[in-house]
Structure formats: C-alpha cells, structure tokens
C-alpha positions in Angstrom: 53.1 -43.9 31.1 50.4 -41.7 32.5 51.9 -38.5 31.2 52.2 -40.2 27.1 48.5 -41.1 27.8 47.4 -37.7 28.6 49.9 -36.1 25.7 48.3 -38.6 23.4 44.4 -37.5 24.6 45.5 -34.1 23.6 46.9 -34.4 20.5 43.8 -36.6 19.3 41.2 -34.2 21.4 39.6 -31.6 18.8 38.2 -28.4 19.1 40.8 -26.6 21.1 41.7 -23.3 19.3 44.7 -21.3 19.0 43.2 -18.8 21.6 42.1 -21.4 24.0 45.8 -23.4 23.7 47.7 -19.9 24.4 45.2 -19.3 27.2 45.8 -22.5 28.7 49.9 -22.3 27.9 50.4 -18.6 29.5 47.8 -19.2 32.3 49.9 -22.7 33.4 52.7 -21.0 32.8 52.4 -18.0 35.2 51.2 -20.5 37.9 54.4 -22.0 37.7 56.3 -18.7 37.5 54.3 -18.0 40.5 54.9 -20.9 42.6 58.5 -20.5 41.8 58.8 -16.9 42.7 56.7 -18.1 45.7 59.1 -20.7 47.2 62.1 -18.2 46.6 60.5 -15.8 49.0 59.1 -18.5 51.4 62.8 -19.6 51.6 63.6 -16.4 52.6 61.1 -15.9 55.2 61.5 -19.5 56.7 65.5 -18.1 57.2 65.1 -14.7 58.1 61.8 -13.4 59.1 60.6 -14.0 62.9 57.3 -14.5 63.0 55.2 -11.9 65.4 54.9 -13.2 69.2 51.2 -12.3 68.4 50.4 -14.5 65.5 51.0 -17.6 67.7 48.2 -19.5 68.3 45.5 -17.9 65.7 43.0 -19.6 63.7 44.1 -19.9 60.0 42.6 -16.6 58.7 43.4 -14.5 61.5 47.1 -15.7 60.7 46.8 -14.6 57.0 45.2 -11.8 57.7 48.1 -10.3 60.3 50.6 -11.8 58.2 48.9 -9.2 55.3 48.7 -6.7 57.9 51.2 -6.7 60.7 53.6 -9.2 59.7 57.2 -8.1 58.5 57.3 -7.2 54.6 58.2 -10.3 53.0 56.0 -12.4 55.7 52.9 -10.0 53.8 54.5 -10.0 50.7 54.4 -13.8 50.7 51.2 -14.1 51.9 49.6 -11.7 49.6 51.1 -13.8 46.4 49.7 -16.6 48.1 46.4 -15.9 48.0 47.0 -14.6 43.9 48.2 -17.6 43.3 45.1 -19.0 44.4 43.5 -16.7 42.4 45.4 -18.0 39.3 45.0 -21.4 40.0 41.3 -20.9 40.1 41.2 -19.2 36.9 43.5 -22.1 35.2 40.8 -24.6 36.2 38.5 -22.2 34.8 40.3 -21.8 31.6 40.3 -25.7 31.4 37.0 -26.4 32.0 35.6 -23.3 29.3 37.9 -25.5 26.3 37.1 -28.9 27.4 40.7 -30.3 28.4 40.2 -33.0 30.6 43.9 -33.1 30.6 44.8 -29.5 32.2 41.5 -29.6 34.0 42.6 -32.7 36.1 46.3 -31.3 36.3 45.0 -27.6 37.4 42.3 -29.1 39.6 45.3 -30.9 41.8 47.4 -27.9 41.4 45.1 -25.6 43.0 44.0 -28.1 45.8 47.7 -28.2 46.4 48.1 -24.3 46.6 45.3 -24.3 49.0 47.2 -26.9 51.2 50.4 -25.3 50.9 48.4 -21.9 52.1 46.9 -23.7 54.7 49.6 -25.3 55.9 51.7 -22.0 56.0 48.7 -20.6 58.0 49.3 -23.6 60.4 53.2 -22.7 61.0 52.3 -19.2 60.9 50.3 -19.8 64.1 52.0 -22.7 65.9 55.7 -22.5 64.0 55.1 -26.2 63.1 57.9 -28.1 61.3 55.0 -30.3 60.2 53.5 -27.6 58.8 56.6 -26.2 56.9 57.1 -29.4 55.3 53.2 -29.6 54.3 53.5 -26.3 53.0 56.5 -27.4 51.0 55.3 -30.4 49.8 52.5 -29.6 48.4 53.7 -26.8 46.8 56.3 -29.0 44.9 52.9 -31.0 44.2 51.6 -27.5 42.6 54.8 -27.2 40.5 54.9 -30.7 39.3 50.9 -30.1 38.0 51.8 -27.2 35.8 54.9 -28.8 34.5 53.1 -31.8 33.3 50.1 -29.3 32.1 52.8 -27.3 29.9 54.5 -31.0 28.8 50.8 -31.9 27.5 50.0 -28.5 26.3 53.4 -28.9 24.1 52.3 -31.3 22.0 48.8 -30.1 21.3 47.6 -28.3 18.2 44.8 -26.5 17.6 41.6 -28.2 16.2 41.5 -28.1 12.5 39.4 -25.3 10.9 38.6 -23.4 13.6 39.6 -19.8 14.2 42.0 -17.9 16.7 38.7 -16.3 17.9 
C-alpha cells in the first residue's frame, strides 16, 4: 500500500526532468548492482577467507583499514567496495535531494544508513568474528537492496515534468 502511495506521489510530483529521472534511475541502479556484487564477494569471504590473527579485537577503523591493507585480497577487495558503495549511496541521496523526490530521498536515505550498518557490522565481525555481527551485516544489507528496488519500482512509473528540458 505504501509502495502505490509513493508510485502515485511520483507520477503526480512535477518538475522532475528527463536528466534528473536518468540520474536518479542509473544512480539507484548501480547501488543495487553494487550491493549485489557486494554480497557475492562477502559470501565468498565469510566461506573462504580467514580473517588475520591480528585483526581480532580492533576498533572498527583499524579493522577496515587492515582489512584495505593487510587483509587477504578479497577481504580488501570487499572492504574497499564497501566504502564505494557508501560513496554511491551518499551521492543517491544527493541526487534525490538536488530534484526534489521525497520518494528516492526517503528510500536512499534508509539505504545508505543501512550500508553504513552493514559496514559497521562487518567491522564488528572483522574484529571479534561475531555471528551477530555477520547476520547484522547481512541484514541490513538486504535492507539496502530492498531500498533501491522499491526506488527503481517508483522511478518506473515516473515521467518527466511537462515542458521542461533534458538540461
């Protein structure tokens, strides 16, 4: 019900140009390439990667920041996409906020609060190897996914405000 409410805000909200509506449609959807890509290679760490004796026990950064530099390949590989992504997700809410879509705003706002769990929480079990924190990590990543679905769903039905420009 939520979701045909928020379709239904978009189709009647004008102003939004073409420009803006690909912006908003390509940035939403590279999130959620992103977090896909993300969760392929997090799957593969959580299986295969042992995490360094040395990273147990460090605050959140230090654990990001040896994961980066000292960890095993796809340990840094996954931690460097991380912190993209929450580059990206930042951006989205940027994007949002610049064409006045309360919609994606509200949706990218979640999704990057969600990224930032998900990295903190990988931090956390980077650190302490915390099932806890591997589900949190998981979790709200799926939260992340579910934001830029719904974004693309109410981007989908949206058309660009009449007589305005692609510029």
């Amino acid at each position: 019900m939520a979701v045909s409410g928020a379709r239904q805000a978009a189709q009647e909200r004008p102003g939004l140009s073409a420009r803006q509506l690909a912006a908003l449609r390509g940035a939403s959807f590279g999130a959620l390439v992103m977090l896909v890509v993300q969760v392929a290679i997090g799957t593969a760490v959580n299986l295969y990667v042992t995490v360094p004796a040395a990273d147990k026990g460090s605050g959140v950064l230090t654990a990001v920041g040896r994961a980066l530099t000292k960890g095993p390949a796809a340990l840094a590989v996954h931690a460097g996409l991380g912190l993209l992504l929450i580059l990206a997700a930042a951006g989205l809410v940027v994007r949002a906020l610049q064409a006045r879509h309360t919609a994606v705003l509200m949706l990218s706002v979640v999704g990057l609060l969600a990224i930032v769990a998900a990295a903190v929480s990988g931090a956390r079990f980077v650190s302490a190897e915390a099932g806890s924190a591997s589900l949190a990590m998981a979790l709200s990543t799926a939260v992340g996914l579910l934001c830029y679905a719904i974004s693309l769903f109410v981007l989908g039905s949206t058309t660009p405000g009449a007589g305005e420009g692609t510029g």
